[in-house]
PDB file with SEQRES, HELIX, SHEET and CRYST1 records, atoms N, CA, C and O in Angstrom:
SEQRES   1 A   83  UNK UNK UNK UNK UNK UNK UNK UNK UNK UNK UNK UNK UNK          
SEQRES   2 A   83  UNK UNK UNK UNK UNK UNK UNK UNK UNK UNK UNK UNK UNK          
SEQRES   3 A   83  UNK UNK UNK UNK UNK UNK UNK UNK UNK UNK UNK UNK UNK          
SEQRES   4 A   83  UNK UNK UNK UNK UNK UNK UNK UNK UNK UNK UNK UNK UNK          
SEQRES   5 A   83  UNK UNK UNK UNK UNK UNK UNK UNK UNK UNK UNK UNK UNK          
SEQRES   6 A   83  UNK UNK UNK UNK UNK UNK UNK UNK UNK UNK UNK UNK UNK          
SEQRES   7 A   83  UNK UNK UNK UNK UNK                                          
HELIX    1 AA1 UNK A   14  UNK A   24  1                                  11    
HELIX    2 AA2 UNK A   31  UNK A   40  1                                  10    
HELIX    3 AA3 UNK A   41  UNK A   45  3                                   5    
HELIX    4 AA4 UNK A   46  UNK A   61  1                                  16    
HELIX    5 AA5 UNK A   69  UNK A   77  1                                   9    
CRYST1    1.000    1.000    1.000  90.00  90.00  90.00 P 1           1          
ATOM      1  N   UNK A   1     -22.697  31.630  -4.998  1.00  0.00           N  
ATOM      2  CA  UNK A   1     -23.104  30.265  -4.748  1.00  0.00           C  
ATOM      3  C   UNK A   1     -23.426  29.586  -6.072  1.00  0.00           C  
ATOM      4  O   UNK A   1     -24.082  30.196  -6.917  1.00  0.00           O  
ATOM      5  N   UNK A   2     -22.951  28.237  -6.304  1.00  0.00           N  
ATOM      6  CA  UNK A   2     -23.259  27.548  -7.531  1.00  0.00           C  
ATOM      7  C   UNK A   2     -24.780  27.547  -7.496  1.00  0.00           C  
ATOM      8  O   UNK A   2     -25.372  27.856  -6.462  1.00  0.00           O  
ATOM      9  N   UNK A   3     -25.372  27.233  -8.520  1.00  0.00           N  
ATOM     10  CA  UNK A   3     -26.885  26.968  -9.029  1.00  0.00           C  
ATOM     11  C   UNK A   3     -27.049  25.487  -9.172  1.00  0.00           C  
ATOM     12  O   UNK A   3     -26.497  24.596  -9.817  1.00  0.00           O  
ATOM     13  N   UNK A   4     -28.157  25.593  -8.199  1.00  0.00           N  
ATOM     14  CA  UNK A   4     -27.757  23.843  -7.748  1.00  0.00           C  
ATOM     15  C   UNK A   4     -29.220  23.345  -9.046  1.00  0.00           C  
ATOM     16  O   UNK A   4     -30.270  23.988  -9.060  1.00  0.00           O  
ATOM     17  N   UNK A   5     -29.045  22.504  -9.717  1.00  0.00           N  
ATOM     18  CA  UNK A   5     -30.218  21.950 -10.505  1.00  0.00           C  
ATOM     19  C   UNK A   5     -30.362  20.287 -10.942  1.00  0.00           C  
ATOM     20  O   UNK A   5     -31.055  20.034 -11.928  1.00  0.00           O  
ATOM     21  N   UNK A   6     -29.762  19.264 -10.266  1.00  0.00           N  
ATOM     22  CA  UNK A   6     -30.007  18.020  -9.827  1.00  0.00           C  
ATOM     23  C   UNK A   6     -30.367  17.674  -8.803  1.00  0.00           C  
ATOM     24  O   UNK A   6     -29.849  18.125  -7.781  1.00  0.00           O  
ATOM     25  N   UNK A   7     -31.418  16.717  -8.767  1.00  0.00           N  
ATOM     26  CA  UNK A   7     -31.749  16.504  -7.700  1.00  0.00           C  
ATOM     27  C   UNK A   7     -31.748  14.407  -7.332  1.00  0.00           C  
ATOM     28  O   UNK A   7     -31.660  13.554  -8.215  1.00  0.00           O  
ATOM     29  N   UNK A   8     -31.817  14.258  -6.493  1.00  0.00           N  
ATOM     30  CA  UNK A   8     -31.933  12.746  -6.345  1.00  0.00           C  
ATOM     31  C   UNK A   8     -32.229  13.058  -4.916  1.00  0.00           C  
ATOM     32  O   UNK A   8     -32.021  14.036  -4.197  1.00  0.00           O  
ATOM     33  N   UNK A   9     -33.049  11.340  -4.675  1.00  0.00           N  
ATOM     34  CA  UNK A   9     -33.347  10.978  -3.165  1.00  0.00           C  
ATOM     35  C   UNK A   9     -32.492  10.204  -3.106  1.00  0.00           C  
ATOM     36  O   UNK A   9     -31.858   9.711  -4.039  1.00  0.00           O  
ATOM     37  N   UNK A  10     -32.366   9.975  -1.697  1.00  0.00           N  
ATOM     38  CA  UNK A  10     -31.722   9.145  -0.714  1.00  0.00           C  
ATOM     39  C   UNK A  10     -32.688   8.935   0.465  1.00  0.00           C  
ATOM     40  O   UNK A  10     -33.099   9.926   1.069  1.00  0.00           O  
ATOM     41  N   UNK A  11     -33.031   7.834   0.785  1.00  0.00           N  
ATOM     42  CA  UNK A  11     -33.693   7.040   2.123  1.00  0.00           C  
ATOM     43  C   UNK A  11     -32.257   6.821   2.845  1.00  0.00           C  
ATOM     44  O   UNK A  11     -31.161   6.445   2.429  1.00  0.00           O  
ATOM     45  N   UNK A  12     -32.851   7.303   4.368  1.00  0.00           N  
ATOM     46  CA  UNK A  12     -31.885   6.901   5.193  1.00  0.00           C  
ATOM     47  C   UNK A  12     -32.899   6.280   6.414  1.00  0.00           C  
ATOM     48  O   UNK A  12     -34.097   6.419   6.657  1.00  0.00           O  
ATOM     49  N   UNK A  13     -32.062   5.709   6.896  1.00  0.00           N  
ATOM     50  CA  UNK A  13     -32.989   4.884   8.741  1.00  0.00           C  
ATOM     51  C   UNK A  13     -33.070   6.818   9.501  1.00  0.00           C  
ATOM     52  O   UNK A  13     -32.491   7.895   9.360  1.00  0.00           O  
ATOM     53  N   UNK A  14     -34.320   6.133  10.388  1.00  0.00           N  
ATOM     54  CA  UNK A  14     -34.753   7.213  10.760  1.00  0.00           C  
ATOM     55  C   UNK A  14     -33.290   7.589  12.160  1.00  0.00           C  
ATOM     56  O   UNK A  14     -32.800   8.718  12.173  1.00  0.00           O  
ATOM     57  N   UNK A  15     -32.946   6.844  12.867  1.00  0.00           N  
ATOM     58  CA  UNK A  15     -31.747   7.314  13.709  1.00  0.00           C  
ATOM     59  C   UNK A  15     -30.567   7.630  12.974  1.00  0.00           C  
ATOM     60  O   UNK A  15     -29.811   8.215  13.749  1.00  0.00           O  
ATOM     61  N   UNK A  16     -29.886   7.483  11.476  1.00  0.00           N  
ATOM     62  CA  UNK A  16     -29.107   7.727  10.638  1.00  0.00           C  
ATOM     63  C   UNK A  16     -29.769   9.370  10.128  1.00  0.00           C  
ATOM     64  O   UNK A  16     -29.243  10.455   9.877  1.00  0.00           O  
ATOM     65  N   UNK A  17     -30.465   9.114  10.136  1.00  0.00           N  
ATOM     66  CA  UNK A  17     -31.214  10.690   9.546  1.00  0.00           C  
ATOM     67  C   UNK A  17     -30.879  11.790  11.021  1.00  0.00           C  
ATOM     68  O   UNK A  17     -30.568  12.979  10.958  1.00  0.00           O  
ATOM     69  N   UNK A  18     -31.026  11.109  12.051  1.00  0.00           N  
ATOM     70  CA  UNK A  18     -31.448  12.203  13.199  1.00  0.00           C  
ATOM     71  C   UNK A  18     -30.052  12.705  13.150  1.00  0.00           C  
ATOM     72  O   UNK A  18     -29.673  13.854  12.925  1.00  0.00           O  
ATOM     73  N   UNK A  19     -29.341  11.616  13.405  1.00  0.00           N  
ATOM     74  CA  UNK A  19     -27.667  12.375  13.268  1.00  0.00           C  
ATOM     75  C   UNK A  19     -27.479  13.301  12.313  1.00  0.00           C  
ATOM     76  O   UNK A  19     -27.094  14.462  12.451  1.00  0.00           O  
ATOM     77  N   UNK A  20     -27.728  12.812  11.490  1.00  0.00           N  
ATOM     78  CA  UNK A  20     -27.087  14.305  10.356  1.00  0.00           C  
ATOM     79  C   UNK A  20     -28.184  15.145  10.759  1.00  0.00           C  
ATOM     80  O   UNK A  20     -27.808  16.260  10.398  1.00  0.00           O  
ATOM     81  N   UNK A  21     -29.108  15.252  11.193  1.00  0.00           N  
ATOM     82  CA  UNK A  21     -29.624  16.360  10.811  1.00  0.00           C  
ATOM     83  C   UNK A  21     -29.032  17.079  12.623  1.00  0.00           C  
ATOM     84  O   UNK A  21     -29.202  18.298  12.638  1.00  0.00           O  
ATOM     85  N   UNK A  22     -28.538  16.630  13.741  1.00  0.00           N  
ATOM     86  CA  UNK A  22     -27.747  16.970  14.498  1.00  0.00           C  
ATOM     87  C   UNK A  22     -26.579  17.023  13.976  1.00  0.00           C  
ATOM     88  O   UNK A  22     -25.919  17.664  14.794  1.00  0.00           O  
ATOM     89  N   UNK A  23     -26.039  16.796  13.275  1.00  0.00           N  
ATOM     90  CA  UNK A  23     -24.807  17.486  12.520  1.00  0.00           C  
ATOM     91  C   UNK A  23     -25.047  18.580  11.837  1.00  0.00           C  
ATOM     92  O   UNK A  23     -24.509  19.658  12.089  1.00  0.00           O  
ATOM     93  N   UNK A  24     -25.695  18.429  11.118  1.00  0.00           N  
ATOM     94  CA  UNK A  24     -26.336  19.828  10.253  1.00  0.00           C  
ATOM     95  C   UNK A  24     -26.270  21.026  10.887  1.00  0.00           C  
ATOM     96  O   UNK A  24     -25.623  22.024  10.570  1.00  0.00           O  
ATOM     97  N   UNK A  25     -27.445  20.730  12.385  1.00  0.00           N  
ATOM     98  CA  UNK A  25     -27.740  21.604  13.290  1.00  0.00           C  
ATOM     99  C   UNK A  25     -26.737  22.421  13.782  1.00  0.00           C  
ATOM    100  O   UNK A  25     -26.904  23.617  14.020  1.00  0.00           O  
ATOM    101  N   UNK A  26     -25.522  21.715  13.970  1.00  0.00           N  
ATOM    102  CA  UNK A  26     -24.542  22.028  15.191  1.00  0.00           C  
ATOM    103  C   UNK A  26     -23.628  22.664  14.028  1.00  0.00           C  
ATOM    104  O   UNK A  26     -22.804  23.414  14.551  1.00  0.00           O  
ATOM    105  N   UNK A  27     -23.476  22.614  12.452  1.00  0.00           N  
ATOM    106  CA  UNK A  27     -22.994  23.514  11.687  1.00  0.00           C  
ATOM    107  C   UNK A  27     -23.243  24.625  10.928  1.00  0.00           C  
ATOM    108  O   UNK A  27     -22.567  25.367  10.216  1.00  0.00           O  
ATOM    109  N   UNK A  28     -24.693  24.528  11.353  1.00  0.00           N  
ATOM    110  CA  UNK A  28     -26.040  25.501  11.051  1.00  0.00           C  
ATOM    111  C   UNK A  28     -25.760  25.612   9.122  1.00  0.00           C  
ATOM    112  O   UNK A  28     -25.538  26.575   8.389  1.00  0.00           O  
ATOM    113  N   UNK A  29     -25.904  24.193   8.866  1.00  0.00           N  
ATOM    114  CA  UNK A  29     -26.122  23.840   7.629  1.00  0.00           C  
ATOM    115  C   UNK A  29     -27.664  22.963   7.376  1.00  0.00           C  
ATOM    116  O   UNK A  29     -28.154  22.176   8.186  1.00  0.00           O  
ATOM    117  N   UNK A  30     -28.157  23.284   6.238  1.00  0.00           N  
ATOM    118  CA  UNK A  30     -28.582  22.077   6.030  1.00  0.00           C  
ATOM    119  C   UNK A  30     -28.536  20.737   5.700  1.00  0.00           C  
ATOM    120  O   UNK A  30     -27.478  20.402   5.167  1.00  0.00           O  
ATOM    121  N   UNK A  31     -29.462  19.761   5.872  1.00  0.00           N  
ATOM    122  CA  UNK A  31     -28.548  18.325   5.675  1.00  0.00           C  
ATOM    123  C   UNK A  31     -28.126  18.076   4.119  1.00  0.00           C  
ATOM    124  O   UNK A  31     -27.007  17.761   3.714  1.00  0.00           O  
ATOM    125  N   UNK A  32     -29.272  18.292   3.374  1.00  0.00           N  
ATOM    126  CA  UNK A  32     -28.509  18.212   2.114  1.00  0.00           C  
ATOM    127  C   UNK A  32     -27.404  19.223   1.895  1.00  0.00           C  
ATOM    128  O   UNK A  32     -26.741  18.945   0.895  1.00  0.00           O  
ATOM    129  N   UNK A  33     -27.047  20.205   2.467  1.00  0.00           N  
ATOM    130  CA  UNK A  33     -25.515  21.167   2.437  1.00  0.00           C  
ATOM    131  C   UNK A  33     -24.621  19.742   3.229  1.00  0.00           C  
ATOM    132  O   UNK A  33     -23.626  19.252   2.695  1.00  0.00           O  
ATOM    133  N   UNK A  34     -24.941  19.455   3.975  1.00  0.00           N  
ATOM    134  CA  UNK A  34     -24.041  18.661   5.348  1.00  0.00           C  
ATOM    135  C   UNK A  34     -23.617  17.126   4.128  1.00  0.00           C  
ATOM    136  O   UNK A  34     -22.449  16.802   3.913  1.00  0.00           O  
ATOM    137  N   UNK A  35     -24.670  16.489   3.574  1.00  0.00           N  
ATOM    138  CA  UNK A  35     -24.388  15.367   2.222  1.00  0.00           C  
ATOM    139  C   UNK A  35     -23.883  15.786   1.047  1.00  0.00           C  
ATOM    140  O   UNK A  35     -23.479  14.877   0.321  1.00  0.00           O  
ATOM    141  N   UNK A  36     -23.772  16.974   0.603  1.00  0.00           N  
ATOM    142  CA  UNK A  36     -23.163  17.713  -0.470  1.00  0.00           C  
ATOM    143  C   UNK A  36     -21.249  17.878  -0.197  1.00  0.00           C  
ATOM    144  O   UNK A  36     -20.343  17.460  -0.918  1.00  0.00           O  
ATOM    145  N   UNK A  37     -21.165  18.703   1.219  1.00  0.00           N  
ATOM    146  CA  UNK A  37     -19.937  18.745   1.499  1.00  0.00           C  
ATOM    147  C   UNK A  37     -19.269  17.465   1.305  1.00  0.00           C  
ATOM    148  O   UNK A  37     -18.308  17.269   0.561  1.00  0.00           O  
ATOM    149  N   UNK A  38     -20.036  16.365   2.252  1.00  0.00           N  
ATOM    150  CA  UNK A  38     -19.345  14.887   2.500  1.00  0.00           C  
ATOM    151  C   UNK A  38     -19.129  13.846   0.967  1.00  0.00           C  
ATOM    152  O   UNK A  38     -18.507  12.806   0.752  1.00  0.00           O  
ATOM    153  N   UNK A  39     -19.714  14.459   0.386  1.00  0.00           N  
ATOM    154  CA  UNK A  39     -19.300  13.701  -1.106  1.00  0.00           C  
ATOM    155  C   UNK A  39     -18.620  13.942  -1.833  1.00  0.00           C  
ATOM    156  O   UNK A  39     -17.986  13.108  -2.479  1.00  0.00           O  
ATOM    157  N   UNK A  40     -18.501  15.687  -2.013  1.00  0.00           N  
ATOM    158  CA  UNK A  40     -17.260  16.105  -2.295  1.00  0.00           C  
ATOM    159  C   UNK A  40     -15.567  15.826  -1.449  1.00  0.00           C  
ATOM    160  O   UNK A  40     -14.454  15.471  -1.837  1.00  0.00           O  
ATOM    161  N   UNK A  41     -15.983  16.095  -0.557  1.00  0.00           N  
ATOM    162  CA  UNK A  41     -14.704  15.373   0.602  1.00  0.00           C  
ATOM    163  C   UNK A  41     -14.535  13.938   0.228  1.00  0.00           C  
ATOM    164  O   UNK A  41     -13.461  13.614  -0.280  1.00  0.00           O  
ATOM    165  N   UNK A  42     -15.514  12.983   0.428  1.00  0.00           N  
ATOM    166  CA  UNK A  42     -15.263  11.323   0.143  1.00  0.00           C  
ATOM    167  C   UNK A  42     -14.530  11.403  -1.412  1.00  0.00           C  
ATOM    168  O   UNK A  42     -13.369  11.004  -1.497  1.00  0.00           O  
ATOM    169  N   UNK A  43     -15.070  11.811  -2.368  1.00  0.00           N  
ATOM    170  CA  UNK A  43     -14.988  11.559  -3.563  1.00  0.00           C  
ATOM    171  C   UNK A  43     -14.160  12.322  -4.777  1.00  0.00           C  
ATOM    172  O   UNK A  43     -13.542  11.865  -5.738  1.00  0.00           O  
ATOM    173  N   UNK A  44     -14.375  13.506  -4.386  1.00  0.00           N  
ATOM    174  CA  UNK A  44     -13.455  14.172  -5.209  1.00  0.00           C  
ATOM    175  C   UNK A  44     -12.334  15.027  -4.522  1.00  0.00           C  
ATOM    176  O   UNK A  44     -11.298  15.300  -5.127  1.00  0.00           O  
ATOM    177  N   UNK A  45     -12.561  15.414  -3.317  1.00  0.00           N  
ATOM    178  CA  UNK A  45     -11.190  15.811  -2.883  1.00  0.00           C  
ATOM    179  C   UNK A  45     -10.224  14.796  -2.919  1.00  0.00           C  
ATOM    180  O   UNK A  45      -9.216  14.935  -3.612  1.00  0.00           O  
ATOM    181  N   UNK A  46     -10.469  13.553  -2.090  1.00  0.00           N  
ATOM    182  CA  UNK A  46      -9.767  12.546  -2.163  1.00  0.00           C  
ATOM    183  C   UNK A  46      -9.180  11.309  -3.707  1.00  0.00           C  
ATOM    184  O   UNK A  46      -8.467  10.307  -3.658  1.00  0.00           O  
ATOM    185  N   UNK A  47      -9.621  11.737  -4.471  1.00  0.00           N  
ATOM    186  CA  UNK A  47      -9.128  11.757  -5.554  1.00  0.00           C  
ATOM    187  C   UNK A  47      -8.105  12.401  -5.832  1.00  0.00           C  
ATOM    188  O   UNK A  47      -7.115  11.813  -6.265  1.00  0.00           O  
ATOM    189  N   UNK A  48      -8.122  14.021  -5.606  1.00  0.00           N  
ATOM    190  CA  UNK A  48      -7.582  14.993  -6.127  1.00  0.00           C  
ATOM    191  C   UNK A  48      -6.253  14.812  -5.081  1.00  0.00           C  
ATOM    192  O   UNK A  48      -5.258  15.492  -5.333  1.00  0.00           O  
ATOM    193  N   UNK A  49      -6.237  14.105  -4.175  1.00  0.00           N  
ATOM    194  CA  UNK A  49      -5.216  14.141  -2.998  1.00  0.00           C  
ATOM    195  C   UNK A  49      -4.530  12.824  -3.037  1.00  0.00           C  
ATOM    196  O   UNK A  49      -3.514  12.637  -2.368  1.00  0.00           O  
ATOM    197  N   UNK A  50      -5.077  11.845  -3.843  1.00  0.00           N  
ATOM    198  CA  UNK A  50      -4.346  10.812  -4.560  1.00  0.00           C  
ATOM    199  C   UNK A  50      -3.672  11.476  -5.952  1.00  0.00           C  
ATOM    200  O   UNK A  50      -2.615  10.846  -5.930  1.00  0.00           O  
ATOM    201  N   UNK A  51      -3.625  11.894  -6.540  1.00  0.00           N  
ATOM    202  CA  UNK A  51      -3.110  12.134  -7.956  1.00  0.00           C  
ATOM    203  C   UNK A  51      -2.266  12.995  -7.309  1.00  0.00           C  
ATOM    204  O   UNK A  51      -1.360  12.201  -7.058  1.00  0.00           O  
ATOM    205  N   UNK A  52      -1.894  14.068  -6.844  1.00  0.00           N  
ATOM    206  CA  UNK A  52      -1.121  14.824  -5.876  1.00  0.00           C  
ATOM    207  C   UNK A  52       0.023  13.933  -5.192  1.00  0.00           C  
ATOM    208  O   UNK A  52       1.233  13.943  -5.418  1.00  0.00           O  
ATOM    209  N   UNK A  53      -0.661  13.216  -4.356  1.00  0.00           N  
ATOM    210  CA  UNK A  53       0.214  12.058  -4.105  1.00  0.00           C  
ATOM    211  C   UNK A  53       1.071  10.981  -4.661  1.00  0.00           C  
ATOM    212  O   UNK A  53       1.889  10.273  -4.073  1.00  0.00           O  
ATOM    213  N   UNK A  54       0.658  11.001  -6.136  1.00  0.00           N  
ATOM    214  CA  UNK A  54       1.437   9.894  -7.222  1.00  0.00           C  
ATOM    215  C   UNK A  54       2.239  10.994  -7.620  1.00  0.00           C  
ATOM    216  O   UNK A  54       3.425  10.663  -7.611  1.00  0.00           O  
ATOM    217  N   UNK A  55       2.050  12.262  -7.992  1.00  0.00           N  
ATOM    218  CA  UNK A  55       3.019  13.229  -8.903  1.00  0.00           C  
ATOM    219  C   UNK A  55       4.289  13.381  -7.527  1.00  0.00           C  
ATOM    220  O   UNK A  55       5.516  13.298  -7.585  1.00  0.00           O  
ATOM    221  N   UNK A  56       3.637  13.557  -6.698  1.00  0.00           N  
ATOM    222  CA  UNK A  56       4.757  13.719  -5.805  1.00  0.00           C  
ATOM    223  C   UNK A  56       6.053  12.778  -5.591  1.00  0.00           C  
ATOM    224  O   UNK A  56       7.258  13.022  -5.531  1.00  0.00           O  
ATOM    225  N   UNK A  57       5.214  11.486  -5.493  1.00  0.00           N  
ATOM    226  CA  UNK A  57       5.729  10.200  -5.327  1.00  0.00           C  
ATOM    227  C   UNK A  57       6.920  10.395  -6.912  1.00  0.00           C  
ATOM    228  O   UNK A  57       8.087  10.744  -6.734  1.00  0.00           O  
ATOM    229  N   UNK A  58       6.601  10.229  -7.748  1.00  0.00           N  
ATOM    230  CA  UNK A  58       7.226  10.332  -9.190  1.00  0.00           C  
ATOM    231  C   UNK A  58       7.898  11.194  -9.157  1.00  0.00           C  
ATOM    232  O   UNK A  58       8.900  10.843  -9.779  1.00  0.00           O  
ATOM    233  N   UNK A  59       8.059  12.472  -8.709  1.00  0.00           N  
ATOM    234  CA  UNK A  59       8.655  13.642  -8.367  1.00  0.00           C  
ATOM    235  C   UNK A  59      10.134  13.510  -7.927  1.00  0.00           C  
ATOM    236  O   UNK A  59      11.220  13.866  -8.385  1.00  0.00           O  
ATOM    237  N   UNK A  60       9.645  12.763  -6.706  1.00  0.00           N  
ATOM    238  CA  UNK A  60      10.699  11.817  -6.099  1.00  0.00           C  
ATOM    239  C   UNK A  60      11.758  11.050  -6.824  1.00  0.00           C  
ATOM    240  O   UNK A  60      12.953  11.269  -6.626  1.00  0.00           O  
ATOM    241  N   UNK A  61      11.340  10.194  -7.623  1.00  0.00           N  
ATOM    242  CA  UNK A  61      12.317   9.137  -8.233  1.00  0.00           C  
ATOM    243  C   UNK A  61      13.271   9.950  -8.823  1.00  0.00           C  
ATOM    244  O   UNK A  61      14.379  10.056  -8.299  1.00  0.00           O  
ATOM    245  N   UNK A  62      12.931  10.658 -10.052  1.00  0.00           N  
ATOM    246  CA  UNK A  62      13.772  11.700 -10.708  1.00  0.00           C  
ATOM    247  C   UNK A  62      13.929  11.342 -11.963  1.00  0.00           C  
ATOM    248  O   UNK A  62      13.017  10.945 -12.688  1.00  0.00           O  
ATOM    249  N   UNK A  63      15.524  11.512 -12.395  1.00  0.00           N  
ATOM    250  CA  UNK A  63      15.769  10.962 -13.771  1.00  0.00           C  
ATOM    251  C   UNK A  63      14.991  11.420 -14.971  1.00  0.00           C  
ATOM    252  O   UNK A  63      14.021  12.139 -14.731  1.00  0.00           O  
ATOM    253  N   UNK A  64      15.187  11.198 -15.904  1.00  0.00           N  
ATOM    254  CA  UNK A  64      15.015  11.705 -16.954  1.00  0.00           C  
ATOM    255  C   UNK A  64      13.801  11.042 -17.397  1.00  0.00           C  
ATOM    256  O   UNK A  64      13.723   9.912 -16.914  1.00  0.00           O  
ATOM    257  N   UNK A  65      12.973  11.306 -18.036  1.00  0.00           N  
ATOM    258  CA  UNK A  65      11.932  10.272 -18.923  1.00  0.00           C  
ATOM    259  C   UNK A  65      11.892  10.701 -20.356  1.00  0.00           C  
ATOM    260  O   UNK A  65      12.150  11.858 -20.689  1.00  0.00           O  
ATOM    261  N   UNK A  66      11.511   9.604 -21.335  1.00  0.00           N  
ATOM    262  CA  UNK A  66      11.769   9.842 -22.341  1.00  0.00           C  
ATOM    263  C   UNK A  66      10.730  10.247 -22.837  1.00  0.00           C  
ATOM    264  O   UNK A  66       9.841  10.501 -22.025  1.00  0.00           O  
ATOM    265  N   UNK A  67      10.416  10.469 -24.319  1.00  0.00           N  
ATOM    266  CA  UNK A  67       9.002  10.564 -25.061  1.00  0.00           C  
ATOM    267  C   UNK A  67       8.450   9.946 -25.008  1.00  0.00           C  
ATOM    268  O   UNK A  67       8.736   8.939 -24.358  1.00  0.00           O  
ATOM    269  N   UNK A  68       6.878  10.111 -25.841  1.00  0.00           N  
ATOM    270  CA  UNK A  68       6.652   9.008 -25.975  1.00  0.00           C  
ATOM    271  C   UNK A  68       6.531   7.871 -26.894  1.00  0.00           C  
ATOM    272  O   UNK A  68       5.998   6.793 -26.632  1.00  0.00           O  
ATOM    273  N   UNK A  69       6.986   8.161 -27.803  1.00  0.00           N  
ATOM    274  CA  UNK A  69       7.459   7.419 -28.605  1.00  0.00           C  
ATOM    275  C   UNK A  69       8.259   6.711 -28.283  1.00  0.00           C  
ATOM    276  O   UNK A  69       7.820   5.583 -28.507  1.00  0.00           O  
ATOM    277  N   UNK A  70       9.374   6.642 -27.804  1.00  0.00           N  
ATOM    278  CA  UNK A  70      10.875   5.454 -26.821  1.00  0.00           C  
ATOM    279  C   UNK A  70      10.028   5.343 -26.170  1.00  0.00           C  
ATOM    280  O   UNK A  70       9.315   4.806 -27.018  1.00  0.00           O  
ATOM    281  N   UNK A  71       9.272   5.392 -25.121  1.00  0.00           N  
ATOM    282  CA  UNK A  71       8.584   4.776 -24.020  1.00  0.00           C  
ATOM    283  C   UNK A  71       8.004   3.524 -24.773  1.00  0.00           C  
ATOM    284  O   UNK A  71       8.558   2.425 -24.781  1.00  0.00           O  
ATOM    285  N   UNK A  72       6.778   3.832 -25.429  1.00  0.00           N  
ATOM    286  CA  UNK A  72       6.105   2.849 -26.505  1.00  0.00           C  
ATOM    287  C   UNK A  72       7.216   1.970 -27.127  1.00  0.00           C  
ATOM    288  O   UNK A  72       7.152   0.788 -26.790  1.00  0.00           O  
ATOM    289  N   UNK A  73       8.090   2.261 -27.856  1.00  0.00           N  
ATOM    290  CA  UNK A  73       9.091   1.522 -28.447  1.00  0.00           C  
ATOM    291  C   UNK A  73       9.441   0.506 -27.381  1.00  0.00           C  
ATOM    292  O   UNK A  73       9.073  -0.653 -27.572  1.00  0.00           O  
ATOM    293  N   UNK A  74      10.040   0.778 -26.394  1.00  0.00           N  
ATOM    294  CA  UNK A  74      10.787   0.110 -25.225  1.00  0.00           C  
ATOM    295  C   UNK A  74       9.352  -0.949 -24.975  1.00  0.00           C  
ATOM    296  O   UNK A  74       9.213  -2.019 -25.567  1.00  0.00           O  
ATOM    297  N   UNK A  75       8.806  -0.640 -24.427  1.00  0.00           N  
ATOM    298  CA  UNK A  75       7.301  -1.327 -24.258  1.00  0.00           C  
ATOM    299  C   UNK A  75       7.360  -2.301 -25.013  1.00  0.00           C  
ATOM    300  O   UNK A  75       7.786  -3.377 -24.595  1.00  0.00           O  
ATOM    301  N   UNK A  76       6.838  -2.090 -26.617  1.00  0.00           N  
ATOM    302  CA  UNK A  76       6.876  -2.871 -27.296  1.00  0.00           C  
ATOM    303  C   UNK A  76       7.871  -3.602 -27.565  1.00  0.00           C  
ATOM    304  O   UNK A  76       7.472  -4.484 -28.325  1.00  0.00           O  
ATOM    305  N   UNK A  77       8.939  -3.716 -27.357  1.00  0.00           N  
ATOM    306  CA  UNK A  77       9.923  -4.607 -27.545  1.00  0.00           C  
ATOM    307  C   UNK A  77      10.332  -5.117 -26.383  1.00  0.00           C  
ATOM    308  O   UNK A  77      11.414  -5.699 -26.460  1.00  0.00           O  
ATOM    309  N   UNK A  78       9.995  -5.101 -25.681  1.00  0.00           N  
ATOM    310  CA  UNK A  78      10.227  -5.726 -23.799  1.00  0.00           C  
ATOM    311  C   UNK A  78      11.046  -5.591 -22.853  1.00  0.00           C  
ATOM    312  O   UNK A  78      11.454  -6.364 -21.986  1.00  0.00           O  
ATOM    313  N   UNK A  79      11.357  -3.988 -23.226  1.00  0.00           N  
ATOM    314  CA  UNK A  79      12.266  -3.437 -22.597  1.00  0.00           C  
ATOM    315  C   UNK A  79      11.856  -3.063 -21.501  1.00  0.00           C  
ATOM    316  O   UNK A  79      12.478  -3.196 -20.447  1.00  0.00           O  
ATOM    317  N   UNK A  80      10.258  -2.319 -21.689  1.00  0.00           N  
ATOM    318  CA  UNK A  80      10.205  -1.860 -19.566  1.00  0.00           C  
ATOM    319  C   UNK A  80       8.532  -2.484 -19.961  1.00  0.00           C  
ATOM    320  O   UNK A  80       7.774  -2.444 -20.930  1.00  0.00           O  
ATOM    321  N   UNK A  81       8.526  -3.040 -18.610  1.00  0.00           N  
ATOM    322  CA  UNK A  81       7.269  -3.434 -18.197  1.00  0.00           C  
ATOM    323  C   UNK A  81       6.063  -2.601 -18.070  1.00  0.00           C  
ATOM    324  O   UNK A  81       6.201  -1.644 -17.308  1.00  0.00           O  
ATOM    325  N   UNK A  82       4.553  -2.773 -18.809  1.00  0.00           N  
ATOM    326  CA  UNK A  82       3.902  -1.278 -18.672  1.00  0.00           C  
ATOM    327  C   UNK A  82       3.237  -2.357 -16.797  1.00  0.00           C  
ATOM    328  O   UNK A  82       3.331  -3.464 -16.268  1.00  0.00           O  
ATOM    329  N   UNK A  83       2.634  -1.004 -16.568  1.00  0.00           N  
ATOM    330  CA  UNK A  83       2.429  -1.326 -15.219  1.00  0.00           C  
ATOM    331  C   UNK A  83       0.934  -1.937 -15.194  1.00  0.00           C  
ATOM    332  O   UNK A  83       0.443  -2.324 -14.134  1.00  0.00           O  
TER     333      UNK A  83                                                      
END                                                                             
């Protein structure tokens, strides 16, 4: 198990609280385990599942790409549009 050593609060409404902590319950986690998972899921998995998703996407097109040096060159002279 990682060594957990940050800490921060969070206020939640007391019926927003009851839920998670009935979520918690029903995963026999605790709630800060149950807000730990969900931020990693919101935030960095889903990151990691966008960038996945662009290489793929690019994957796709094909073709050759150049260095980067001709890339820059082309750029700078108004050959391809940077995005």
């Amino acid at each position: 198990m990682q060594t957990l050593s940050k800490k921060t609060t969070i206020l939640f409404s007391p019926d927003l609280y009851q839920q998670l902590k009935d979520i918690a319950k029903t995963c026999k986690i605790s709630v800060a385990e149950l807000i730990r998972q969900a931020a990693v899921k919101q935030y960095l998995l889903s990151d990691k599942k966008k960038r996945l998703k662009a290489v793929e996407h690019l994957s796709k097109i094909g073709g050759s790409i150049p260095n980067w040096q001709t890339l820059e060159e082309e750029m700078s002279n108004g050959r391809l549009n940077p995005i």
